[in-house]
N, C-alpha and C positions, 0 to 999 in steps of 0.2 A: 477268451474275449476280455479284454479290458473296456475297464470302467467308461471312460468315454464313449464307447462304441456301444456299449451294454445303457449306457443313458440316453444316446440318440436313437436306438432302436424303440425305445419304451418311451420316447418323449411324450407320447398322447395320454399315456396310462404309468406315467410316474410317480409313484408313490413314494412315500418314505416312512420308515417304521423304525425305534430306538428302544435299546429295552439297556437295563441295569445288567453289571455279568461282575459277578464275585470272582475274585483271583487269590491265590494266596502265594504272596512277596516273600525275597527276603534281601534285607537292607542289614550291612554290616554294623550298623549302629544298631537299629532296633531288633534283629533276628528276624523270625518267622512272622509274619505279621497279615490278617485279612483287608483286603481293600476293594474298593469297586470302582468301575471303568462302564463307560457307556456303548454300544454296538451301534454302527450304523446298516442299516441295512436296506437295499432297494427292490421294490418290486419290479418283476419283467416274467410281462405276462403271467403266468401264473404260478411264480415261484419265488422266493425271499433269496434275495444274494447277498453275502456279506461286502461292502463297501468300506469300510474301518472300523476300526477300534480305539478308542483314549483311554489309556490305559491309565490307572493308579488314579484317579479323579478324588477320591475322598475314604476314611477310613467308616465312614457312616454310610450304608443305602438307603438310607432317604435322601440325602442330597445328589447322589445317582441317581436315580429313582424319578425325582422330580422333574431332573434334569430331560430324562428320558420319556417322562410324559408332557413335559410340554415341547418336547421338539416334536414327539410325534402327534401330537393335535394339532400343533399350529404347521405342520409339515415343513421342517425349517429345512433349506434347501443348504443339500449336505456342500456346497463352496462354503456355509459359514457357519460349520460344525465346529470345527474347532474353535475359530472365535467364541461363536455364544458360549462353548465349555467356558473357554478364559475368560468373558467379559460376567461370567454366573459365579466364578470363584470368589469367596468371601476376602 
């Protein structure tokens, strides 16, 4: 089922839920290195589906973290997931 289809099915009971997810990178300049990426994820009916991931957001989880709780308070409608990452970037 794709996302589209999976968001008109649940359009009554749409939630949206983001949490921080730890990754560990590696980048031919700096080696091995930890970073953190945001999840997006959609409720349908009664179960959490992965919808995307931004990957490499920050090497601190607080500013993931932050990032991921105010999307999911303010339930920030995952068309402008990615923007709000980029327009939260320092």
């Amino acid at each position: 089922m794709d996302l589209k289809q999976l968001c008109r099915e649940a359009e009554s009971a749409l939630h949206w839920r983001y949490a921080a997810a730890a990754e560990r990178l590696c980048s031919p300049d700096l080696g091995y290195y930890e970073s953190y990426g945001v999840l997006a994820e959609v409720k349908n009916r009664s179960e959490w589906v992965q919808a995307d991931m931004i990957h490499d957001i920050s090497t601190d989880l607080a500013v993931a973290g932050k990032m991921a709780e105010l999307f999911t308070e303010h339930q920030l409608a995952f068309i402008h997931f990615k923007d709000a990452v980029e327009d939260m970037l320092p």
